[in-house]
DSSP file (Angstrom, degrees, kcal/mol; ACC not computed):
  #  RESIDUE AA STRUCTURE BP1 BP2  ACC     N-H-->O    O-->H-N    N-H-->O    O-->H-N    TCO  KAPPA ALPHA  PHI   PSI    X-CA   Y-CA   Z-CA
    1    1 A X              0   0    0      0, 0.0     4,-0.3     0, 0.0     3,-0.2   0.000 360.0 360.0 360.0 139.1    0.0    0.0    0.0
    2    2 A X    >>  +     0   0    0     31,-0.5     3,-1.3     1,-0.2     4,-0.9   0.869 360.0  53.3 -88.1 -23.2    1.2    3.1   -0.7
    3    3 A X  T 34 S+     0   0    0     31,-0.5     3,-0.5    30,-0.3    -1,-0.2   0.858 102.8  60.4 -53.4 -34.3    0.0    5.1    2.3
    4    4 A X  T 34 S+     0   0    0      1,-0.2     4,-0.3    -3,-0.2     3,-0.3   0.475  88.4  75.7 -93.7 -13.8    1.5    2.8    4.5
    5    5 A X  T <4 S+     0   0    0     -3,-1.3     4,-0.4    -4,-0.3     3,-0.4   0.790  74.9  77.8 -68.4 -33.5    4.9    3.6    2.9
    6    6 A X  S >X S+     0   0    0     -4,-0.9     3,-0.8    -3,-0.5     4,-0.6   0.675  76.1  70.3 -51.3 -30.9    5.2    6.8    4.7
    7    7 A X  T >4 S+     0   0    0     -3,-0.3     3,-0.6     1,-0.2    -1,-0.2   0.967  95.5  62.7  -6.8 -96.0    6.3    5.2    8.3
    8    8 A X  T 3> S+     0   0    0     -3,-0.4     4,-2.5    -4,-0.3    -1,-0.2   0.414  88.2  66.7 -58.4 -29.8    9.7    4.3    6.5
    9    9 A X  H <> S+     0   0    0     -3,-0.8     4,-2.3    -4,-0.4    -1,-0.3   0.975 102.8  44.6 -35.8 -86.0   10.6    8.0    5.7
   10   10 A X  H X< S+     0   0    0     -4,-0.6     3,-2.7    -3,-0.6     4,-0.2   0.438 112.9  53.7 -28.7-114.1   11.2    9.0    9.6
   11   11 A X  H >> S+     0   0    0      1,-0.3     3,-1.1     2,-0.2     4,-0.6   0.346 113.3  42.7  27.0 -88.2   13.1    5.7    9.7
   12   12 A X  H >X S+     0   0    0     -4,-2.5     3,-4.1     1,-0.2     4,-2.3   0.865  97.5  77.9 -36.8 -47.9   15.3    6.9    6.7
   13   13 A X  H << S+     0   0    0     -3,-2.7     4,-0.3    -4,-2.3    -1,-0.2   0.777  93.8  45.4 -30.2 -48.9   15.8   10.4    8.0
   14   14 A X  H <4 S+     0   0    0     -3,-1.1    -1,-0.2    -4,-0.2    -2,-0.2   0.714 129.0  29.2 -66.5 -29.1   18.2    9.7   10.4
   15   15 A X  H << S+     0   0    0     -3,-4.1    -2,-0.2    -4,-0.6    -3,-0.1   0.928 123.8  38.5 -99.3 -44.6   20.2    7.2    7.5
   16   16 A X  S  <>S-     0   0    0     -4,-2.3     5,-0.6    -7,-0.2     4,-0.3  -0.285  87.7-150.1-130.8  30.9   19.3    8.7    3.9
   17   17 A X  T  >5 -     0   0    0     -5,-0.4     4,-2.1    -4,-0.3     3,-0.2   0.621  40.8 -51.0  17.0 162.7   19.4   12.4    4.3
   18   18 A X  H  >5S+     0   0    0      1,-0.2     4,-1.6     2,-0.2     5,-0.1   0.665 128.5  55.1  -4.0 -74.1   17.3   15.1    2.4
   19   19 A X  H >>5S+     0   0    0      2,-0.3     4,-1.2     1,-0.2     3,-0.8   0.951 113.0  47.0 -68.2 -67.5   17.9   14.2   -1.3
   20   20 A X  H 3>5S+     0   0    0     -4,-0.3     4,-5.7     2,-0.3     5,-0.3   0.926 113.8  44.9 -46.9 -41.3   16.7   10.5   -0.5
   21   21 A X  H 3X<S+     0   0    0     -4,-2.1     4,-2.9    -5,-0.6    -2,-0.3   0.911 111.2  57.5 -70.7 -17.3   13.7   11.6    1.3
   22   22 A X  H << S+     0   0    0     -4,-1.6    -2,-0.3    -3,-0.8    -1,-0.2   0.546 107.5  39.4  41.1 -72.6   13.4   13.8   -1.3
   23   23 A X  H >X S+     0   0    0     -4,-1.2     4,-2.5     2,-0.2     3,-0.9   0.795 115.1  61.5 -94.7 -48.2   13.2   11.1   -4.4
   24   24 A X  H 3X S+     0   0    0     -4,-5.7     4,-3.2     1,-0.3    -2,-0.2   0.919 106.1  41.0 -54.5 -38.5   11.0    8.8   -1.9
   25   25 A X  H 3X S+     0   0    0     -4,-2.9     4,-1.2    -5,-0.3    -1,-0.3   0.698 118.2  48.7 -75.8  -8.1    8.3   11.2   -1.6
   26   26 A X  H <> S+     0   0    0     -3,-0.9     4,-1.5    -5,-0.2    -2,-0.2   0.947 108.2  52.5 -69.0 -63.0    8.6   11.9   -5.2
   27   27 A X  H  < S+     0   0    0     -4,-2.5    -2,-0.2     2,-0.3    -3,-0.2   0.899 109.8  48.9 -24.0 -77.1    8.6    8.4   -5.9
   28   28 A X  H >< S+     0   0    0     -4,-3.2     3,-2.8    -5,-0.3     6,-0.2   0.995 106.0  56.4 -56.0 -64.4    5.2    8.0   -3.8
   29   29 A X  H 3< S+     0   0    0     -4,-1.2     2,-1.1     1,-0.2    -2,-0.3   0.825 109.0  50.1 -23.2 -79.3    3.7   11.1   -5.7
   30   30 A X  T 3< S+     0   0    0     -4,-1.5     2,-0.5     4,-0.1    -1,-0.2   0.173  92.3  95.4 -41.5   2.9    4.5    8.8   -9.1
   31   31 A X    <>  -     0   0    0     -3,-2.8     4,-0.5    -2,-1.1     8,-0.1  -0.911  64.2-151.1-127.7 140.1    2.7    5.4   -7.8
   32   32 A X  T  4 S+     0   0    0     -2,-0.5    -1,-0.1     2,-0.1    -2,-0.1   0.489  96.6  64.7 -76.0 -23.1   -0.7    4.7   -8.7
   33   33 A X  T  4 S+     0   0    0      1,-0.1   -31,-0.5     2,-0.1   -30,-0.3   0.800  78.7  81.4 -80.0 -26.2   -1.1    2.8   -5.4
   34   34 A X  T  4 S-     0   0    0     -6,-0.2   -31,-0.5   -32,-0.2     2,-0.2   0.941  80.0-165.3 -39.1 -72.9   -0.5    6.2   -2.9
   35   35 A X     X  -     0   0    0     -4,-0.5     4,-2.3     1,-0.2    -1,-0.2  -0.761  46.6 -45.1 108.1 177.0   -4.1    6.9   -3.5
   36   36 A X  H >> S+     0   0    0     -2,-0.2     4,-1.4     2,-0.2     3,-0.6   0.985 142.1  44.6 -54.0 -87.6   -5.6   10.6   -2.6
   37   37 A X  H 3> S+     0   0    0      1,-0.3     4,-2.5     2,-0.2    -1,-0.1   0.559 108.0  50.8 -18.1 -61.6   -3.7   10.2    0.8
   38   38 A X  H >> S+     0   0    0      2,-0.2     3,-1.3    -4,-0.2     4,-0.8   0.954 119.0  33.2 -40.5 -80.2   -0.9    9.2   -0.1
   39   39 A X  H XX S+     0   0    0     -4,-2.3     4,-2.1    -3,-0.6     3,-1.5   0.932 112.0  63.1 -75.7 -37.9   -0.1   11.9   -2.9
   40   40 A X  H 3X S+     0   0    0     -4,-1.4     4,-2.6     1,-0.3    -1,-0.3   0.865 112.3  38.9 -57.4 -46.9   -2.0   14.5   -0.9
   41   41 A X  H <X S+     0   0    0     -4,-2.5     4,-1.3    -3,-1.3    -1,-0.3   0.684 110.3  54.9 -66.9 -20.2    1.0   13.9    2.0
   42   42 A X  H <X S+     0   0    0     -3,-1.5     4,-1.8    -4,-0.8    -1,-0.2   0.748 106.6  49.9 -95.1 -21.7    3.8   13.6   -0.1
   43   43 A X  H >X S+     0   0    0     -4,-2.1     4,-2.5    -5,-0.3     3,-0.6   0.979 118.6  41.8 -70.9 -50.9    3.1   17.1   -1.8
   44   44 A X  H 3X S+     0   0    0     -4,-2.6     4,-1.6    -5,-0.5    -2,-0.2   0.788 111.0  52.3 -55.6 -37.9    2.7   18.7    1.8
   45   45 A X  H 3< S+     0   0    0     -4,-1.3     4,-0.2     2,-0.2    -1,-0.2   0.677 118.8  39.5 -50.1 -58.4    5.8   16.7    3.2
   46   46 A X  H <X S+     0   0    0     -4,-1.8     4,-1.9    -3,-0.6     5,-0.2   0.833 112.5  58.3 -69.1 -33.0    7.7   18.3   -0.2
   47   47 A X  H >X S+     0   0    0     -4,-2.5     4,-2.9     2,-0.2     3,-0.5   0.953 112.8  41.4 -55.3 -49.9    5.8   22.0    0.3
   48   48 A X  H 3< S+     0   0    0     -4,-1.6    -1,-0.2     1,-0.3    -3,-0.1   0.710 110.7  49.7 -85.1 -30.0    7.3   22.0    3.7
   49   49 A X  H 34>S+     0   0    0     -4,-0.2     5,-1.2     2,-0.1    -1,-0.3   0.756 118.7  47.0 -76.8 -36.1   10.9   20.7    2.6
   50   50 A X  H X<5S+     0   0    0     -4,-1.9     3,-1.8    -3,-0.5    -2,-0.3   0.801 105.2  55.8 -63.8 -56.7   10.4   23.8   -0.4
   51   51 A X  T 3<5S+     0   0    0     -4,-2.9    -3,-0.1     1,-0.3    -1,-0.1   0.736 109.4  49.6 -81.9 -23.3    9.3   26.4    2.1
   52   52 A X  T 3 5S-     0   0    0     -5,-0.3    -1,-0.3    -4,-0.1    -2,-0.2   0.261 128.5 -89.9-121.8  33.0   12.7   25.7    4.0
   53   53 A X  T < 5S+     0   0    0     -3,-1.8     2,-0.8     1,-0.1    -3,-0.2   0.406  74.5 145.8  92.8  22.8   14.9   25.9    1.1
   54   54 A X    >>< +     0   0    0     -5,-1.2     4,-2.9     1,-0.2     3,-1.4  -0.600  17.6 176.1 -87.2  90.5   15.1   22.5   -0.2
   55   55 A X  H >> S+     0   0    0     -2,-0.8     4,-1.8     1,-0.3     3,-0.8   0.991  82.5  65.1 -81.3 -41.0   15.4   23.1   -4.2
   56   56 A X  H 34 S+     0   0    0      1,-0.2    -1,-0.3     2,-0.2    -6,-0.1   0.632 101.9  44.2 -42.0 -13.7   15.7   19.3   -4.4
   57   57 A X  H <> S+     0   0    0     -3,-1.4     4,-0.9     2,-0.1    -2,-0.2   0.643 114.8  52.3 -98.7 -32.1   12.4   19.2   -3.2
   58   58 A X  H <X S+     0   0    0     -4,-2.9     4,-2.3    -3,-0.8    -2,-0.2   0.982 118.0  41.6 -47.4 -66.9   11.0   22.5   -6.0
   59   59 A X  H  X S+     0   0    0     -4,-1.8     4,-0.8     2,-0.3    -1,-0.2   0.493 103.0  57.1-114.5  -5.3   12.2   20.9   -8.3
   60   60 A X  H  > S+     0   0    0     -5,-0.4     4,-1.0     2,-0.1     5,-0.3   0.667 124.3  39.0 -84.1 -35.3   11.1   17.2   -7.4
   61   61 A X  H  X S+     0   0    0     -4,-0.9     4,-2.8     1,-0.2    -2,-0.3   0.992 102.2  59.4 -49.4 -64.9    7.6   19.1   -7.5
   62   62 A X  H  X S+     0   0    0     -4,-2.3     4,-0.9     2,-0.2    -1,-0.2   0.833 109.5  55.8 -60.0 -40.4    8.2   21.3  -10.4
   63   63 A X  H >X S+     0   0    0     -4,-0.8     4,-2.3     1,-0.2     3,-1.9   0.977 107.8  44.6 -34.8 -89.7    8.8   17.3  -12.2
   64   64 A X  H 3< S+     0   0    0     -4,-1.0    -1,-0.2     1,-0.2    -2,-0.2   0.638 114.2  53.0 -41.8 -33.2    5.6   16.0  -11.3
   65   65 A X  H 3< S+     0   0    0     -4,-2.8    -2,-0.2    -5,-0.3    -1,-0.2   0.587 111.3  40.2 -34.6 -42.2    4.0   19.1  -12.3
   66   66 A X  H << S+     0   0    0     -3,-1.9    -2,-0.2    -4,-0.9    -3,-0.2   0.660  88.2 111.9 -91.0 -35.6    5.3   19.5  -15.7
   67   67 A X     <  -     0   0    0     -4,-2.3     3,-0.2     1,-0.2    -3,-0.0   0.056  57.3-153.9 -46.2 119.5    4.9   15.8  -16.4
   68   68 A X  S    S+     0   0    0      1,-0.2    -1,-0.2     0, 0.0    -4,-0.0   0.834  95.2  58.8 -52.4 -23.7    2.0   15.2  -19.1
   69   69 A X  S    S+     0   0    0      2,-0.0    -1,-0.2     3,-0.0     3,-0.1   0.865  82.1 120.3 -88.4 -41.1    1.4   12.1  -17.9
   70   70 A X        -     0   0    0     -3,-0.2     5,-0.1    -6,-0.2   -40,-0.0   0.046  68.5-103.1 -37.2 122.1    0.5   13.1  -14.1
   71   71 A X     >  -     0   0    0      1,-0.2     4,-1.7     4,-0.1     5,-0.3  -0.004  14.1-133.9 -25.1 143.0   -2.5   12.4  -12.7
   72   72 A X  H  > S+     0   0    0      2,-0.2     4,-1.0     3,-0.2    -1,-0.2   0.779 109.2  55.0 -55.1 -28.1   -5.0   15.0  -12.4
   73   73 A X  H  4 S+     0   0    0      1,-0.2    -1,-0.1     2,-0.1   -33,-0.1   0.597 118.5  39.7 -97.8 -11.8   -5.7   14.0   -8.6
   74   74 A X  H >> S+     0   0    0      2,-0.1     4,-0.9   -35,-0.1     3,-0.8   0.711 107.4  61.4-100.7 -20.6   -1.9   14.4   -8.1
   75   75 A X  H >X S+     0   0    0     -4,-1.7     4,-2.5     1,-0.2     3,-1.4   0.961  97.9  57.4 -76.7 -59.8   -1.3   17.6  -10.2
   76   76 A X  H 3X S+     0   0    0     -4,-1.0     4,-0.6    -5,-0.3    -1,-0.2   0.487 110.6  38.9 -56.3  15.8   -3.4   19.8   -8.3
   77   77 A X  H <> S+     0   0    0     -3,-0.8     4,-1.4     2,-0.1    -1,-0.2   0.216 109.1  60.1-109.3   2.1   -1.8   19.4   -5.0
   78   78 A X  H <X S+     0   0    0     -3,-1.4     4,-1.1    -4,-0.9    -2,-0.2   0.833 110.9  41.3 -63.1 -45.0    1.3   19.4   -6.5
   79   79 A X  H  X S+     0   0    0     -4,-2.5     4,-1.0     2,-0.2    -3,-0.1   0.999 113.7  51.8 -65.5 -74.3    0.2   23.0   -7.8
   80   80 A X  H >< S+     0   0    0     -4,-0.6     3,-2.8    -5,-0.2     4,-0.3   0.770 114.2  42.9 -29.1 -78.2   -1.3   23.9   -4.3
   81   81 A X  H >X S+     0   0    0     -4,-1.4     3,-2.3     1,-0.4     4,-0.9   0.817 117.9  50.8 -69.7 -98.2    2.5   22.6   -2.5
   82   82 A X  H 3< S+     0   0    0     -4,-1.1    -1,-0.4     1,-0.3    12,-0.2   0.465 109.1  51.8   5.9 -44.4    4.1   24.8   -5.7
   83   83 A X  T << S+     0   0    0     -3,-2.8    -1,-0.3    -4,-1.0    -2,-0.2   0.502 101.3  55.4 -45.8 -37.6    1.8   27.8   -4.7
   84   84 A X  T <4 S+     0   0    0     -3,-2.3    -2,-0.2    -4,-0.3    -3,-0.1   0.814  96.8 102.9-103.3 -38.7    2.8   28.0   -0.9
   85   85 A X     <  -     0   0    0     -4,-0.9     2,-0.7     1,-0.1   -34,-0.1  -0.084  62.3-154.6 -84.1 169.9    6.5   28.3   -2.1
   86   86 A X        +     0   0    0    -36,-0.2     2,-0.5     4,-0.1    -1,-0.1  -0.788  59.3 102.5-113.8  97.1    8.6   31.1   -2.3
   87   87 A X     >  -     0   0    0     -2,-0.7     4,-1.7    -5,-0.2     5,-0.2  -0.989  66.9-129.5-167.0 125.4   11.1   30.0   -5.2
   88   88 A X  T  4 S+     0   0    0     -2,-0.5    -2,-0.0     2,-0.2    -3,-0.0   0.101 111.2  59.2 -93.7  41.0   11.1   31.2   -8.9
   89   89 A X  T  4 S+     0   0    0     -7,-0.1     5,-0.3     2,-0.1    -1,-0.2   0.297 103.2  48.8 -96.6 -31.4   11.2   28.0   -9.9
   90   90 A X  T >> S+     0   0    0      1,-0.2     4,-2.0     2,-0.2     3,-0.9   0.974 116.2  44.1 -58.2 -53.1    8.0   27.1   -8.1
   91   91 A X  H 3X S+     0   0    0     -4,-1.7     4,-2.4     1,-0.3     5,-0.4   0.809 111.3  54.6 -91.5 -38.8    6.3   30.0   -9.5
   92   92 A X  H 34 S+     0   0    0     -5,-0.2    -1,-0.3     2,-0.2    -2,-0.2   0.179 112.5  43.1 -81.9  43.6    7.8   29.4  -13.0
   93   93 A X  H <> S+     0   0    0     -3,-0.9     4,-1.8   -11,-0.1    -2,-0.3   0.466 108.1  56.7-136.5 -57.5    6.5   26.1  -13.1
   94   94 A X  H >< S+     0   0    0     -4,-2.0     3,-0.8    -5,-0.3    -3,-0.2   0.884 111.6  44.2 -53.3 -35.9    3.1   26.9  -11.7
   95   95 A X  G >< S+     0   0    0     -4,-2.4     3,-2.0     1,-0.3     4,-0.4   0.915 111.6  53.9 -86.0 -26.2    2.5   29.5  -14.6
   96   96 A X  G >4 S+     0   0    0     -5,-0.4     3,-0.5     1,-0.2     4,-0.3   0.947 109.6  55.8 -51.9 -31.1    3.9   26.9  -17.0
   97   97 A X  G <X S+     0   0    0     -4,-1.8     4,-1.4    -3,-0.8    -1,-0.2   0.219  74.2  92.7 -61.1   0.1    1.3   25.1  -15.3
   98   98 A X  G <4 S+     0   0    0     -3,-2.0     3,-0.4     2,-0.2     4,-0.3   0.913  77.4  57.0 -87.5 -39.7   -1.5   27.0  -15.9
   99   99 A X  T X> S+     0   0    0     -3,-0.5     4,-2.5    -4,-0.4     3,-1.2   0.942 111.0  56.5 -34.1 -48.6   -3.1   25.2  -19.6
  100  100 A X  H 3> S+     0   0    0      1,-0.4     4,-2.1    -4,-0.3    -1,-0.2   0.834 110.4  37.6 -70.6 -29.3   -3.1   22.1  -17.3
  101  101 A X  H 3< S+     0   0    0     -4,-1.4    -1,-0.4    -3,-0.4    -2,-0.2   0.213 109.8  53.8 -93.1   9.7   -5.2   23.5  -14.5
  102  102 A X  H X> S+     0   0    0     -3,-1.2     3,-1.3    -4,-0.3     4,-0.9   0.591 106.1  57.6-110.7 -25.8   -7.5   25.3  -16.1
  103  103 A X  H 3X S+     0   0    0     -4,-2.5     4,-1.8     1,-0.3    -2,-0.2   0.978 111.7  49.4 -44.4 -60.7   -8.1   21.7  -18.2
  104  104 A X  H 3< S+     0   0    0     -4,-2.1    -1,-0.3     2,-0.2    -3,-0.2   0.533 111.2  42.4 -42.6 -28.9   -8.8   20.5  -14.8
  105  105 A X  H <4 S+     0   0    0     -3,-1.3     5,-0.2    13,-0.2    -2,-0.2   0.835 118.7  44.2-114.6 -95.4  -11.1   23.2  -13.9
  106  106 A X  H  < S+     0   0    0     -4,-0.9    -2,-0.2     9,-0.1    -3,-0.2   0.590  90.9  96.6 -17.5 -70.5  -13.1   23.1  -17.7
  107  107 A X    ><  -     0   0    0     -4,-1.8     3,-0.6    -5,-0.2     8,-0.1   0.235  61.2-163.6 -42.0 113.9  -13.2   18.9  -17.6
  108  108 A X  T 3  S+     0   0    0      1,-0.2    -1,-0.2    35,-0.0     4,-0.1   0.686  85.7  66.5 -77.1 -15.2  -16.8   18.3  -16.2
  109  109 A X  T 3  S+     0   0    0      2,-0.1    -1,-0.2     3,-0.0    -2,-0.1   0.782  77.2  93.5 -81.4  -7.8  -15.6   14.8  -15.5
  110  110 A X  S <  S-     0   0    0     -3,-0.6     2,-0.5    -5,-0.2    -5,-0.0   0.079  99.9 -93.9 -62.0 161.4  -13.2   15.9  -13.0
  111  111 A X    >>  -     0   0    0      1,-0.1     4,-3.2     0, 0.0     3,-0.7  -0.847  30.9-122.7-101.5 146.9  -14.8   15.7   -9.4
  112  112 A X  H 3> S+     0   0    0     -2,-0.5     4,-1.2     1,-0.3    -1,-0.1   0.637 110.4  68.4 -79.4  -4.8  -16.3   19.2   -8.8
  113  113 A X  H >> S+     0   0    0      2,-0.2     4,-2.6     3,-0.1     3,-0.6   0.985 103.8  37.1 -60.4 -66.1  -13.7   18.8   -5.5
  114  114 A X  H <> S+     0   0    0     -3,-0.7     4,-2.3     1,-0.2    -2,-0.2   0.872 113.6  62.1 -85.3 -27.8  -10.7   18.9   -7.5
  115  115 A X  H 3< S+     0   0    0     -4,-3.2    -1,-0.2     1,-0.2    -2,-0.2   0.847 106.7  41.9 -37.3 -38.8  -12.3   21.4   -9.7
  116  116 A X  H XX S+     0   0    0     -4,-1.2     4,-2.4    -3,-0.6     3,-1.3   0.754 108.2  60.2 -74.0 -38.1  -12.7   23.8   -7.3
  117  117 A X  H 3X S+     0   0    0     -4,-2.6     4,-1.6     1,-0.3    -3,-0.2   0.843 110.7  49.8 -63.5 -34.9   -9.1   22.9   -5.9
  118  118 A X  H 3< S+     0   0    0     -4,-2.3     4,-0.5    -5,-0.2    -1,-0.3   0.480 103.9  51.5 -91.8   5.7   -8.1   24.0   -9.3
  119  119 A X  H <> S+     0   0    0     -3,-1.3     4,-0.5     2,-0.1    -2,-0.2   0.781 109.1  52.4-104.8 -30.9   -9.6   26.9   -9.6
  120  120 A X  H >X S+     0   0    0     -4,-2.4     4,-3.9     2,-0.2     3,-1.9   0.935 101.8  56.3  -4.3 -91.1   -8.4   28.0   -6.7
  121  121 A X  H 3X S+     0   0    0     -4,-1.6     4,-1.7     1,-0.3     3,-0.2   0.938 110.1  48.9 -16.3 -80.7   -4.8   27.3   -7.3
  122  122 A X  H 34 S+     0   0    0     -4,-0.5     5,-0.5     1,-0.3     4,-0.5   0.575 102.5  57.6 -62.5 -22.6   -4.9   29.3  -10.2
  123  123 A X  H << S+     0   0    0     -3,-1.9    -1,-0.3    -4,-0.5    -2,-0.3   0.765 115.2  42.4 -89.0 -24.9   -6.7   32.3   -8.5
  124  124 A X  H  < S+     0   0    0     -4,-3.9    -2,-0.3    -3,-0.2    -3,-0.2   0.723  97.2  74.7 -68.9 -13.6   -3.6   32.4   -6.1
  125  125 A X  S  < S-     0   0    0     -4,-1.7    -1,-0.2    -5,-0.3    -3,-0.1   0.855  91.3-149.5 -62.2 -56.0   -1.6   31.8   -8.8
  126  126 A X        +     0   0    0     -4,-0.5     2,-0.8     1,-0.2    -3,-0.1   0.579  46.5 142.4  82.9   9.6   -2.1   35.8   -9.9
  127  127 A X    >   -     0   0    0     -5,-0.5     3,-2.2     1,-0.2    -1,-0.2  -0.730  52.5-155.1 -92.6 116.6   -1.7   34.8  -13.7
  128  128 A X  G >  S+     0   0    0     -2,-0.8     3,-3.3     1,-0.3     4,-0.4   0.786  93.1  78.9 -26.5 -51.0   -3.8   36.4  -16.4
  129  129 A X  G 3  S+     0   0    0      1,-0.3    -1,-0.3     2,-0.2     4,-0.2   0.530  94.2  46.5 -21.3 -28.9   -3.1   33.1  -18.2
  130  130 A X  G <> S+     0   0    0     -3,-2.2     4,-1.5    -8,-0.2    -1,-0.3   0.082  85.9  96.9-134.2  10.1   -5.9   31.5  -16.1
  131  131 A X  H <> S+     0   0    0     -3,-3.3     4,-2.1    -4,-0.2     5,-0.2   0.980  83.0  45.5 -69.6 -45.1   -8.5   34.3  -16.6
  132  132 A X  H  4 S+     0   0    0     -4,-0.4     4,-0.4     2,-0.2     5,-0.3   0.926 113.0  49.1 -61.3 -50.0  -10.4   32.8  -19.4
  133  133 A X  H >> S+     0   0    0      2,-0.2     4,-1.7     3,-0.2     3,-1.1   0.867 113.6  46.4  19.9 -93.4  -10.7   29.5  -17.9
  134  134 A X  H >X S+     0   0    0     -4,-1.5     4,-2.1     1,-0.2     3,-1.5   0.895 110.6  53.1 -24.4 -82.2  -11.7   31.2  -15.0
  135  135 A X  H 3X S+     0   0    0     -4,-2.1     4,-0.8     1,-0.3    -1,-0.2   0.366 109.0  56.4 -18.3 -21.4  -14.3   33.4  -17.3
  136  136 A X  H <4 S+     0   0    0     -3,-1.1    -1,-0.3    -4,-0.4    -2,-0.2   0.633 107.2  37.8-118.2 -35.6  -15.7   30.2  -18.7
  137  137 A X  H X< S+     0   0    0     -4,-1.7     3,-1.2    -3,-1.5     6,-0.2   0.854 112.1  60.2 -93.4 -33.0  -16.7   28.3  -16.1
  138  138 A X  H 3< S+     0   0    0     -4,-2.1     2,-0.5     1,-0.3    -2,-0.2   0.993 111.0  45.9 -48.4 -67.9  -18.1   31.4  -14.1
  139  139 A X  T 3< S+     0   0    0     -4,-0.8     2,-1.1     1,-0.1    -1,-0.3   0.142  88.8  98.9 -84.2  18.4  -20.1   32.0  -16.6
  140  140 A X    X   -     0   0    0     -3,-1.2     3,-2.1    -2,-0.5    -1,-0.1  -0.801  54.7-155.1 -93.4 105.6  -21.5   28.6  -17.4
  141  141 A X  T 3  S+     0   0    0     -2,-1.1    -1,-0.2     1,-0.2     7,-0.1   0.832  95.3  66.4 -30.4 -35.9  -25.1   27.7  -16.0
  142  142 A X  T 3  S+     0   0    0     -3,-0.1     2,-0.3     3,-0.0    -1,-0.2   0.592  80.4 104.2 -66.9 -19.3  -23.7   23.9  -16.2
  143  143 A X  S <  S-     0   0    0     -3,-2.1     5,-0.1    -6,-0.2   -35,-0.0  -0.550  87.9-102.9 -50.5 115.6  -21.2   24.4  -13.7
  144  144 A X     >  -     0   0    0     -2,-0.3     4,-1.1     1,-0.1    -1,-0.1  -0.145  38.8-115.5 -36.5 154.1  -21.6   23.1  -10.1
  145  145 A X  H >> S+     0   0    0      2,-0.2     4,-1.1     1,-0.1     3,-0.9   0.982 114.3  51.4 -61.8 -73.8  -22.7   26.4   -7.9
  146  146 A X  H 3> S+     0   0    0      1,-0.2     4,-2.0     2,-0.2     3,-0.3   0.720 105.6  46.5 -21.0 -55.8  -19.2   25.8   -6.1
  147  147 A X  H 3> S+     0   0    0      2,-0.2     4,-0.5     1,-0.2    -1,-0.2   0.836 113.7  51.7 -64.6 -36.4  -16.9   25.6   -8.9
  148  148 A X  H <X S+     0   0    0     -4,-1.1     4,-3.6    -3,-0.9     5,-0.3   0.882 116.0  43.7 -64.0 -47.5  -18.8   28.8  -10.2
  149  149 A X  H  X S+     0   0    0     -4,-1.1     4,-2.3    -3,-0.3    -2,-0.2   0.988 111.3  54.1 -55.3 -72.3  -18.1   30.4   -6.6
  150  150 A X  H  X S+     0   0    0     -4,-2.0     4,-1.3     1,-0.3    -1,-0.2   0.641 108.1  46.2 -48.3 -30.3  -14.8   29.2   -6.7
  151  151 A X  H  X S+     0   0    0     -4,-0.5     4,-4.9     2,-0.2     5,-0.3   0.843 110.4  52.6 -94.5 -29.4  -13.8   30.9  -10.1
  152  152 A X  H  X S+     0   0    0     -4,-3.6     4,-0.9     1,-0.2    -2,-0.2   0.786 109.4  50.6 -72.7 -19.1  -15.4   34.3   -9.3
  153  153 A X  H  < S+     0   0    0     -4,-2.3     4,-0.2    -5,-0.3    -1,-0.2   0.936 104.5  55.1 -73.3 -42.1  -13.3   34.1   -6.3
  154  154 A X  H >X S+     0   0    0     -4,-1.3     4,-1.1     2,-0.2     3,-0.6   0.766 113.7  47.9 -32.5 -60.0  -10.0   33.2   -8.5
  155  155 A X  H >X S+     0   0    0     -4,-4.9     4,-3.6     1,-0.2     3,-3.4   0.994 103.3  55.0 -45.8 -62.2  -10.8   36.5  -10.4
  156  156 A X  H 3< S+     0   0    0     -4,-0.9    -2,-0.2     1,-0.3    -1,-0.2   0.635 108.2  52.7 -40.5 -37.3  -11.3   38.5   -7.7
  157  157 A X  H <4 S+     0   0    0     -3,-0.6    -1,-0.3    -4,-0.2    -2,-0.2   0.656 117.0  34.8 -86.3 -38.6   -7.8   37.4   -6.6
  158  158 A X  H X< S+     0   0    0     -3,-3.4     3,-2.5    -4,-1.1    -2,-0.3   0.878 105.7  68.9-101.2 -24.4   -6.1   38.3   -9.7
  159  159 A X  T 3< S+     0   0    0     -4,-3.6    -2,-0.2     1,-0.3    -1,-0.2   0.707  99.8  48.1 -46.9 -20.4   -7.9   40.9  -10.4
  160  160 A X  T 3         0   0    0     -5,-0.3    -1,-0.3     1,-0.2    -2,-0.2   0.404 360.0 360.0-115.0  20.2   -6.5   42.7   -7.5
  161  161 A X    <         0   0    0     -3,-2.5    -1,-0.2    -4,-0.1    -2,-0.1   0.551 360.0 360.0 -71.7 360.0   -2.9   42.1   -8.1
């Protein structure tokens, strides 16, 4: 199970320094098995490794971000962890990011959870890039009332940058 892998960091810490924990939570991000939990900890786990100057840890992020392949239910809290930091590679990789999250926010097949998480994202984000997006989903009657909420809030947010 991949949740159950997480134990085995602490364990490592003491043996395999940064750069390994560092590829394991990366690693867990990349496994189909993690689950919601799973990647949802491993982003925060890197956010927090980011926030305290760990560019091996930006840039294990920035990876999983960019990747085409990445899940949707892992790229938006990849974005969120990417968001919190203060690193211009975190912030040029979130605006590189921005096509991919606003697909996530448009896709009605998406769960209107991680829609909302992505429209979010993208109103912290501050990039013009994610105004149509935005624009487009506010304005669709077909929209969950949330997500709708959620994008007029996103404006609101770049709008006052």
């Amino acid at each position: 199970q991949g949740c159950g892998r997480q134990g085995r960091f602490r364990d490592q810490d003491k043996h395999g320094g940064s750069a390994n924990r560092v590829a394991q939570l990366a690693e867990l991000l990349n496994d189909p098995q993690a689950g919601n939990f799973g990647w949802e900890r491993a982003a925060e786990a890197l956010r927090e490794m980011g926030r305290h100057g760990s560019e091996d840890a930006v840039a294990a992020l920035v990876e999983v971000l960019l990747n085409p392949d990445t899940h949707p239910c892992v790229r938006v809290p990849v974005a969120e962890a990417l968001g919190e930091i203060s690193s211009d590679n975190a912030t040029d990789a979130l605006e590189e990011a921005v096509p991919a999250l606003a697909k996530i926010l448009r896709d009605q097949n998406e769960t209107n959870l991680l829609r909302e998480r992505a429209a979010k994202t993208l109103g912290r984000s501050g990039f013009e890039a994610a105004v149509p997006a935005l624009t487009e989903v506010f304005g669709s009657p077909d929209t969950d009332k949330r997500i709708r909420v959620s994008a007029v809030d996103a404006l609101g947010k770049i709008g006052s940058e």
